[in-house]
C-alpha positions as CSV (number, residue, x, y, z in Angstrom):
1,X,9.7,2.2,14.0
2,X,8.0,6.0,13.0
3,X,5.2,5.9,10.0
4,X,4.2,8.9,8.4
5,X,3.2,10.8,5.7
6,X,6.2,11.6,2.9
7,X,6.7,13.9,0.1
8,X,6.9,12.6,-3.2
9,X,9.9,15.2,-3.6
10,X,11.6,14.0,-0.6
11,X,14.7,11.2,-0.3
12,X,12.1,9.3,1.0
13,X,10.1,8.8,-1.6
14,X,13.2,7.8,-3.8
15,X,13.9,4.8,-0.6
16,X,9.8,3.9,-1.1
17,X,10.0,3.6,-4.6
18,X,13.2,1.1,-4.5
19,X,11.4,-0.8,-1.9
20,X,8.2,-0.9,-4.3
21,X,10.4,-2.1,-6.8
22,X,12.5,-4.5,-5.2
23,X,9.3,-6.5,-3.3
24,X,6.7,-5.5,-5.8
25,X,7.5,-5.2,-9.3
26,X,10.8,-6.5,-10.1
27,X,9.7,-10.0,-9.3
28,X,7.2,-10.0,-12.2
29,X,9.1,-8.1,-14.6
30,X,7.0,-5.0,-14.6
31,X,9.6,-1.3,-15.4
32,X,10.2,1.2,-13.1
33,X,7.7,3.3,-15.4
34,X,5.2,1.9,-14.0
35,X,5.4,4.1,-11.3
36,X,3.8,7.8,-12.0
37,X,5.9,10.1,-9.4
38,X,3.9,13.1,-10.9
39,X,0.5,11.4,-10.6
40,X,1.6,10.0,-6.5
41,X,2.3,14.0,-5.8
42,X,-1.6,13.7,-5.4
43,X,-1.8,11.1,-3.0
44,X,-0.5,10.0,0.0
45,X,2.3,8.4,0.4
46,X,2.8,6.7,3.6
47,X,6.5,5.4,5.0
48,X,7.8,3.2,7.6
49,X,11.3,4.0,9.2
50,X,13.5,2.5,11.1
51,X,17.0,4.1,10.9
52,X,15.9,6.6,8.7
53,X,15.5,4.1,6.1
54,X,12.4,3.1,4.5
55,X,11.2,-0.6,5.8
56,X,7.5,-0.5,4.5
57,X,5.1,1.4,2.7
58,X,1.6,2.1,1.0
59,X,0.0,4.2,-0.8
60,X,-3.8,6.1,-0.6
61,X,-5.2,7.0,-3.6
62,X,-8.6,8.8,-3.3
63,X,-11.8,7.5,-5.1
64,X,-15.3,7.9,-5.4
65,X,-18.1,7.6,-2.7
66,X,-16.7,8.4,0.2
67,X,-13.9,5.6,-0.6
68,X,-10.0,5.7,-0.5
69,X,-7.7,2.9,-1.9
70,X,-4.8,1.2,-0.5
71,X,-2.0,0.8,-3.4
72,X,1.7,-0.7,-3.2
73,X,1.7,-2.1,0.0
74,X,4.9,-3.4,0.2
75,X,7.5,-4.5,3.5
76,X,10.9,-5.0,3.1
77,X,11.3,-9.0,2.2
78,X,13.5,-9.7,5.3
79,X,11.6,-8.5,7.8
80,X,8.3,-9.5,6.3
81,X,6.0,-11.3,9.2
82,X,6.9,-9.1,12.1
83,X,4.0,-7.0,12.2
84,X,5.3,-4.3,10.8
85,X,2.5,-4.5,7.9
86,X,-0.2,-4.7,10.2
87,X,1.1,-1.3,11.5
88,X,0.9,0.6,8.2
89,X,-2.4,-0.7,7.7
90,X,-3.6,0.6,11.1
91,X,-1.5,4.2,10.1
92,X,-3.5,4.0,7.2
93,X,-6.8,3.5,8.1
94,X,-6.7,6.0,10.7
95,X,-5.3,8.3,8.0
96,X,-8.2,7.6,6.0
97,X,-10.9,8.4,8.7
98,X,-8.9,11.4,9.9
99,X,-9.4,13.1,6.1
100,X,-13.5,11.7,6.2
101,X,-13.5,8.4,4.3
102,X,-15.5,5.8,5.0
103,X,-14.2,2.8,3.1
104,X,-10.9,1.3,2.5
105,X,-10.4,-1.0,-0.3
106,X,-7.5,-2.5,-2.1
107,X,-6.7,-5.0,-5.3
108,X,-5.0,-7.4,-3.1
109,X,-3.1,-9.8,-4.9
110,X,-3.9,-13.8,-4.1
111,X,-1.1,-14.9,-2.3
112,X,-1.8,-11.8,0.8
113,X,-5.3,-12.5,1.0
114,X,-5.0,-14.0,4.2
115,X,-3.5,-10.8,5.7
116,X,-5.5,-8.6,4.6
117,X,-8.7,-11.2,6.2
118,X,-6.9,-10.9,9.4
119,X,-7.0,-7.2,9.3
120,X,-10.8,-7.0,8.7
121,X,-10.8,-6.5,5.5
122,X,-13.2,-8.6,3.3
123,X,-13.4,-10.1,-0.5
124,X,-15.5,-8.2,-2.6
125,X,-16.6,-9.6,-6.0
126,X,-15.0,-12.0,-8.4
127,X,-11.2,-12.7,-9.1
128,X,-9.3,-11.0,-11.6
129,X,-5.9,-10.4,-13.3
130,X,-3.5,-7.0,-12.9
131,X,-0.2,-7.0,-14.2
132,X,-0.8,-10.7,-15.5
133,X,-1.6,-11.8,-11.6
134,X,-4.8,-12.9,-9.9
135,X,-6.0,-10.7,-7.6
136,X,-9.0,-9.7,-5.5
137,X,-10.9,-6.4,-4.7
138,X,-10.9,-6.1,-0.7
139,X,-12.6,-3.6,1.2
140,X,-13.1,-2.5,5.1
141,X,-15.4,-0.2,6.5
142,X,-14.2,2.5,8.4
């Protein structure tokens, strides 16, 4: 497996944003316009291959105070629980450090809480509903 960082004009991007769809948003009805291709030119889009084919991705969207978000983690559904997540997140946080963050935070939804715990990361705040589903603000230190 290679991660790295893609272009939003590259095949690539086109493979992550059927995998977003296909794990993420289809499942809960949400359109592919939802996703902003112009406004993720701006951030970084990160990829896992294997085969040249897109297997798992996320996305970091800088914020305010020194913070960076994780957005749209998503692994592809059969191969979900082989660790391949836990390696983006790593790829990701050392990402994040490398440009001079010092927090990583998601909206995690419910049901991954757990693996996000297990990565360090921690609950911050009260529940609350995005795209009609309960989720949680997480954040790591850095």
């Amino acid at each position: 497996m290679d991660i790295q960082i893609i272009s939003s004009n590259s095949p690539a991007y086109e493979q992550m944003i059927n995998l977003r769809m296909e794990v993420l948003l289809d499942p809960i009805g949400i359109p592919r316009s939802y996703i902003n291709p112009e406004k993720e030119s701006l951030d970084n889009l990160i990829a896992a291959f294997e085969n040249d084919q897109v297997i798992g991705c996320c996305i970091l969207t800088p914020s305010i105070n020194n913070s960076i978000q994780l957005r749209q983690m998503a692994v592809k559904q059969t191969i979900q629980r082989s660790g391949i997540g836990a390696s983006i997140i790593t790829f990701a946080e050392a990402k994040a450090k490398e440009m001079g963050y010092k927090t990583l935070f998601m909206n995690a939804r419910d049901v991954v809480l757990p693996f996000y715990e297990k990565q360090g990361y921690q609950i911050d705040g009260e529940g609350f509903k995005e795209v009609n589903i309960p989720h949680h603000k997480m954040k790591k230190e850095l």
